[in-house]
C-alpha positions in Angstrom: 56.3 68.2 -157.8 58.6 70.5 -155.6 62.8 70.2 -156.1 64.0 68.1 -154.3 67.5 69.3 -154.7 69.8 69.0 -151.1 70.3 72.8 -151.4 66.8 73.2 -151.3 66.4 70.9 -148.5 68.6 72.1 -146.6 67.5 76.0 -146.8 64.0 74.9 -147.0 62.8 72.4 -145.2 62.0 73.5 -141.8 60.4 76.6 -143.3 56.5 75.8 -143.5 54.2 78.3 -144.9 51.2 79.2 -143.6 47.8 78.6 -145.3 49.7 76.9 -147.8 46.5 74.9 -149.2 44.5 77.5 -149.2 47.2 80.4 -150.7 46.7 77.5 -154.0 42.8 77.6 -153.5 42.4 81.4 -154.2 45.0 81.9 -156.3 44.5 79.0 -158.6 48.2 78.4 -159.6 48.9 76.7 -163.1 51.3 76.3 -166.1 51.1 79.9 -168.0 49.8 81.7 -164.6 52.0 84.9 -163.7 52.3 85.6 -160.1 54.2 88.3 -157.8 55.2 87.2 -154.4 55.8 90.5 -153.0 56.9 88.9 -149.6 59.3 86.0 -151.1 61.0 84.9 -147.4 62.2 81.4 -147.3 60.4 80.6 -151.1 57.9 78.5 -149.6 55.2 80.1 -151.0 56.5 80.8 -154.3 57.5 76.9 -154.4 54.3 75.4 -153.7 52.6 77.6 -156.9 56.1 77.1 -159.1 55.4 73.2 -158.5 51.8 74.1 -159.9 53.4 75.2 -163.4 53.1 79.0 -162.2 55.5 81.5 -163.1 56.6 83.9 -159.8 58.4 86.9 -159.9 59.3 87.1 -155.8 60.7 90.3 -154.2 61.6 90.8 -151.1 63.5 93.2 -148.7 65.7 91.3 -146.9 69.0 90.4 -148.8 69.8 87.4 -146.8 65.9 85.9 -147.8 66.6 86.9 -151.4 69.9 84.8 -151.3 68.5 81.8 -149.8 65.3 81.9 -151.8 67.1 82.6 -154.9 69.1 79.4 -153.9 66.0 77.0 -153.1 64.0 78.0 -156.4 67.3 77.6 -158.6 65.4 74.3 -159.8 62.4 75.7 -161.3 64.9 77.6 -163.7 63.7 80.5 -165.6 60.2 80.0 -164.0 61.2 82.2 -161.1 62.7 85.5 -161.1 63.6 88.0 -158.0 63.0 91.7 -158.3 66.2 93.2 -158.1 65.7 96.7 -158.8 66.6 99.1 -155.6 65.0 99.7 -153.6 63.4 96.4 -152.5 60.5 96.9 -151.2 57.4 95.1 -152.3 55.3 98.7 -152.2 58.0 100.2 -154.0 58.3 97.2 -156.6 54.4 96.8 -156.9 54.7 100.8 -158.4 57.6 100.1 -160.8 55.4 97.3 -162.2 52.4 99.6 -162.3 54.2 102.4 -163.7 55.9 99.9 -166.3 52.4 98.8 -167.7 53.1 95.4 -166.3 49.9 93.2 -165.1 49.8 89.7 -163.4 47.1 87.2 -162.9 48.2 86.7 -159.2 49.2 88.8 -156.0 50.5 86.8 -152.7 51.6 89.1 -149.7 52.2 87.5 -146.3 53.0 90.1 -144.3 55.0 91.1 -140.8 58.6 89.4 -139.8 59.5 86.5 -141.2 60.1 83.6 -139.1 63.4 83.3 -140.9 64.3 86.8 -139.4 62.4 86.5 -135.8 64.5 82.9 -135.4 67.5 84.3 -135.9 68.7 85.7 -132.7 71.5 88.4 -134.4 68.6 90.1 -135.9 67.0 91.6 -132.7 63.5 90.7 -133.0 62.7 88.2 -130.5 61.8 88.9 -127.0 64.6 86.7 -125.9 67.1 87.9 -128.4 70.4 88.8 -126.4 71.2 91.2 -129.4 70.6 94.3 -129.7 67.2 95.5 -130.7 67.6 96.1 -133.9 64.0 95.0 -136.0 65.2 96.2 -139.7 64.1 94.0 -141.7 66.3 94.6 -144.4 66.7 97.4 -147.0 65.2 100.8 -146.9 65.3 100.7 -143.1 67.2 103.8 -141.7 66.7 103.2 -137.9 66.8 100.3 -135.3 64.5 99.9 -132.5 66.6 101.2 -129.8 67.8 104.3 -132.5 63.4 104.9 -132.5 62.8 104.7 -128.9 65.8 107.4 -128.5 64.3 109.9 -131.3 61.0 110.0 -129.6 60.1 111.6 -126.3 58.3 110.0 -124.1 54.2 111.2 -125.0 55.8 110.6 -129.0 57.0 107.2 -127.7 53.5 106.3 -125.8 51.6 107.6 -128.9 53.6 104.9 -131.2 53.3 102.0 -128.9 49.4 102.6 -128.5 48.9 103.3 -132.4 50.4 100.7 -133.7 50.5 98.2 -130.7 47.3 99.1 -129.3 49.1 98.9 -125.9 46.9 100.3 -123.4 49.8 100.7 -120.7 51.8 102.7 -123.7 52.3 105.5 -121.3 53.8 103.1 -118.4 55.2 101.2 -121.1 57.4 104.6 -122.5 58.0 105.8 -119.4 59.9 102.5 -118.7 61.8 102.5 -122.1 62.9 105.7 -121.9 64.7 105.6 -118.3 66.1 102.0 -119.2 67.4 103.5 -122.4 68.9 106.4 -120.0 70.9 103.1 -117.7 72.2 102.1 -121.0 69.7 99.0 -121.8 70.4 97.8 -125.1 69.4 94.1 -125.9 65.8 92.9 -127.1 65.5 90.4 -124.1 66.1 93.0 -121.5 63.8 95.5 -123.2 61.6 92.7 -123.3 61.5 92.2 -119.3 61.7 96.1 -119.2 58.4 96.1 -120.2 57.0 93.4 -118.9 57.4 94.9 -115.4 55.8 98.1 -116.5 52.7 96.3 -117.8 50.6 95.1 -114.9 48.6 91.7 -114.8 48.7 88.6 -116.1 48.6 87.9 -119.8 48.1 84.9 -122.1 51.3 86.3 -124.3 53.9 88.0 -123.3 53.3 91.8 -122.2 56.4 93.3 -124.1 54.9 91.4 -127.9 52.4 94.5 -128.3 55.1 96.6 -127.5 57.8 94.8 -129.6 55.2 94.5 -133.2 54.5 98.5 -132.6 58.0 99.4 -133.1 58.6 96.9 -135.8 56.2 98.0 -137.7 57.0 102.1 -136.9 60.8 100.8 -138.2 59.7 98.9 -141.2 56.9 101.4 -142.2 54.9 98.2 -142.6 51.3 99.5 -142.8 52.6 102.4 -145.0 53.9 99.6 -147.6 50.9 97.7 -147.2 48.3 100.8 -148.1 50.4 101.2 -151.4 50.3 97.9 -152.0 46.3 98.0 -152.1 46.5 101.1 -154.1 48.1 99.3 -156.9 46.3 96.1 -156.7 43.4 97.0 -159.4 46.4 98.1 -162.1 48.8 95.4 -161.5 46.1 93.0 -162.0 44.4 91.6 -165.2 41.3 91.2 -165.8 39.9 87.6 -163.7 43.5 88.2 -161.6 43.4 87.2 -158.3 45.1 88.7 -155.2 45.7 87.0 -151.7 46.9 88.9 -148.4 47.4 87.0 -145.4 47.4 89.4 -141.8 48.7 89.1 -138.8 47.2 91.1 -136.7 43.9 93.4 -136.6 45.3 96.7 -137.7 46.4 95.2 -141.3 43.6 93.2 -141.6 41.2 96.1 -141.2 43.0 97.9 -144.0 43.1 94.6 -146.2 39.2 94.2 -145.5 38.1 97.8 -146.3 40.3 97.9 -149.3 38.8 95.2 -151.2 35.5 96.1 -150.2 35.8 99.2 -151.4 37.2 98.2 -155.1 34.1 95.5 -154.7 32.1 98.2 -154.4 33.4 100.8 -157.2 33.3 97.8 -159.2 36.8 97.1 -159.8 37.2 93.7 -157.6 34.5 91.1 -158.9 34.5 88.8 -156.1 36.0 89.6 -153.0 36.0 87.0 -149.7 32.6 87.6 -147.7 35.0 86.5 -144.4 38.1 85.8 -143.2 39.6 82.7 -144.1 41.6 81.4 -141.2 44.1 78.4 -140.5 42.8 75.0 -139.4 43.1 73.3 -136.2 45.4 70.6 -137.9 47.4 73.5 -138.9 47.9 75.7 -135.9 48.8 72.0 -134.2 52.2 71.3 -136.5 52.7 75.6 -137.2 51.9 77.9 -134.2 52.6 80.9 -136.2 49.2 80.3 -138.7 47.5 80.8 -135.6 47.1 84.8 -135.9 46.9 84.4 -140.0 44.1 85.9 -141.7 44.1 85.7 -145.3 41.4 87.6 -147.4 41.2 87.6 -151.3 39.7 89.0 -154.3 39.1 88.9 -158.2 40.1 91.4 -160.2 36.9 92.8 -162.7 
């Protein structure tokens, strides 16, 4: 059963986690079963395979998740336990254990912002954020959104927003930041509208989100931690281990994919999922953010 304590209602219970049921499917949580959460957020994951008798050791960046988390999962007692070692980063951590001789029987990683930290206005991630645009998303960061788009000129600024954005206005798109940066510009929402007018057409999203996950990901290094991550899957897991990455958008999930088909094919995964396993209508109905998710998984040889 999960705690039911009024601390963990109250940090917890309007944090659903995406592909909940089918996080439990592949990794097969139960009493004596180690896993890492390497992205530990709000705890719902780590709750949902605690209150399957697992044990979870759950790291994350972000000290304010890390309290709260640390807070909700108090209940499961010495069942849980938070990385604390510094830096906090899960590619950092997934090394340490490596290089410790430490192996687990499960890997979770959800990965890209929180909703914890896009929700929270302060933290400069939303496109209506009045804050500055900030995007850290916690330690390890050293610059903020607006301190990248400064550093850059404008063709290293395009080149960023097209590489990790796949923005095809990135040009327009820089050229727009850069002289809005120049008028003194500062907040995520007018960014947001900054580029907006720069991008022309109409769009099912909004035109600046391309823009917005490009530099997120350029401040947070987040495909850099996830290809570390992948190179320490095969050691950190034992033998029958399983390990399950949930993407959010095409650029991780190609990594993720070739990865594991790669270890499939030097023999090191045994089973590795033929397709992506994606949320279900029901789903996407009560959680909009499962929508993008793509989790693939695999069994360690």
């Amino acid at each position: 059963m999960y705690c039911s304590s009024a601390a963990t209602h109250d940090v917890g219970h309007r944090h659903v986690p995406v592909l909940r049921d089918e996080v439990m499917e592949y990794l097969r949580p139960a009493p004596g079963v180690q896993c890492v959460d390497c992205t530990l957020g709000l705890g719902g994951h780590s709750a949902a395979l605690m209150a399957r008798g697992a044990t979870v050791l759950g790291i994350d960046r972000d000290p304010v998740a890390r309290l709260l988390a640390t807070r909700r999962l108090a209940c499961f007692g010495d069942r849980f336990r938070l990385y604390e070692r510094d830096p906090v980063t899960y590619a950092d951590a997934a090394e340490d254990l490596v290089a410790q001789g430490e192996q687990v029987d499960g890997i979770l990683a959800d990965l890209g912002v929180s909703s914890m930290q896009l929700d929270n206005p302060r933290r400069g991630f939303s496109l209506r954020s009045p804050a500055l645009a900030d995007m850290r998303m916690g330690d390890g960061c050293q610059q903020t959104a607006l301190e990248v788009i400064d550093a850059c000129d404008e063709e290293q600024l395009a080149d960023l927003i097209h590489r990790l954005g796949e923005e095809r206005a990135s040009r327009r798109v820089a050229r727009a930041l850069k002289r809005a940066r120049e008028q003194g510009v500062d907040s995520a929402a007018e960014l947001a509208a900054v580029v907006a007018r720069a991008v022309p057409g109409r769009h099912p999203r909004h035109p600046a989100q391309r823009t917005f996950q490009a530099l997120r990901m350029a401040i947070n290094d987040e495909l850099g931690q996830l290809v570390r991550l992948l190179k320490s899957l095969p050691a950190l897991l034992h033998s029958g281990g399983r390990a399950v990455i949930i993407a959010f958008h095409s650029l991780e999930d190609r990594l993720v994919k070739r990865a594991l088909r790669a270890y499939h094919k030097a023999g090191l995964m045994r089973l590795v999922s033929r397709s992506v396993v994606v949320a279900t209508a029901t789903e996407i109905a009560t959680n909009r953010r499962s929508a993008s998710a793509k989790l693939r998984w695999g069994v360690r040889a």
